[in-house]
C-alpha positions in Angstrom: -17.3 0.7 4.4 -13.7 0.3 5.2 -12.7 1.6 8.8 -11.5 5.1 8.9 -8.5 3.9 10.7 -7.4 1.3 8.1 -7.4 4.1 5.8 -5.0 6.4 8.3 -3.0 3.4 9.3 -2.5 2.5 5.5 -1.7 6.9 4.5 0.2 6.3 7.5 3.0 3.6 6.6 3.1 5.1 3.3 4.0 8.5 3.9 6.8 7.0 6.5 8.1 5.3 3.7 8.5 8.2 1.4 10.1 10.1 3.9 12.5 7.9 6.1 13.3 5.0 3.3 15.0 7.5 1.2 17.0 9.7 3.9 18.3 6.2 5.3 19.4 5.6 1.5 21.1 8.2 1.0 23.2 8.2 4.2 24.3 4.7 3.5 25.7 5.1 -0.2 29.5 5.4 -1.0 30.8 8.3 -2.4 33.2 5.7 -4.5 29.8 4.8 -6.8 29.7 3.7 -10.4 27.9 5.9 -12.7 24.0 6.1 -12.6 23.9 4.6 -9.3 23.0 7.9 -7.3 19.2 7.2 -9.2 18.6 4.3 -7.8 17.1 5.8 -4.2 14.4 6.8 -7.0 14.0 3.2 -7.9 13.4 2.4 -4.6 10.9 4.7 -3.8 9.2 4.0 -6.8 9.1 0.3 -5.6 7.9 0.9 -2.4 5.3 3.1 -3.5 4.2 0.7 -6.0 3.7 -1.9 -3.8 1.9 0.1 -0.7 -0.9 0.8 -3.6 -0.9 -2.7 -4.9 -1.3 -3.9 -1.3 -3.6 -0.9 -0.1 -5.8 -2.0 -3.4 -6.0 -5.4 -2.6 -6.6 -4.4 1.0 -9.5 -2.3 -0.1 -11.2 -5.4 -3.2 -10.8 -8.2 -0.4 -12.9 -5.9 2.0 -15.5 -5.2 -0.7 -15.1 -8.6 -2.0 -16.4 -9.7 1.8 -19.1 -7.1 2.2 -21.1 -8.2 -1.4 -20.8 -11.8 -0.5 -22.9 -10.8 2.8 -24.9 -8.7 0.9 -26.0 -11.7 -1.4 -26.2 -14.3 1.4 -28.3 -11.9 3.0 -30.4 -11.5 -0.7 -30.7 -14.9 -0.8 -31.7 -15.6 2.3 -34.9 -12.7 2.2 -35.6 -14.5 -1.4 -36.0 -18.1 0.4 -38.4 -16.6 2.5 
């Protein structure tokens, strides 16, 4: 099982990212912009958000991943016996 505080620390750096990413966008652009360009703050979030669950999923399969091979070393070994 993965640790509850993975899970929280994970929640965590995601929901800072939604909420301070964007604001510190947003007080950075130039009012002289090109047109279209005040949408790309939802590019960016969409990337970051993206990427947390790629990374949180491949957290979460690498952990699982660890815990079977136990589980079958630990098969094998009560079938040697």
């Amino acid at each position: 099982n993965i640790p509850k505080t993975s899970i929280r620390i994970v929640i965590g750096i995601i929901a800072l990212s939604i909420l301070i990413i964007p604001s510190a966008v947003l007080a950075s652009v130039s009012p002289n912009e090109g047109p279209g360009e005040d949408n790309l703050i939802y590019l960016l979030v969409g990337q970051i958000i993206a990427w947390a669950a790629f990374f949180s999923y491949a957290f979460y399969m690498s952990r699982k991943t660890n815990e079977m091979r136990i589980e079958i070393d630990n098969l094998r070994d009560l079938l040697s016996k």
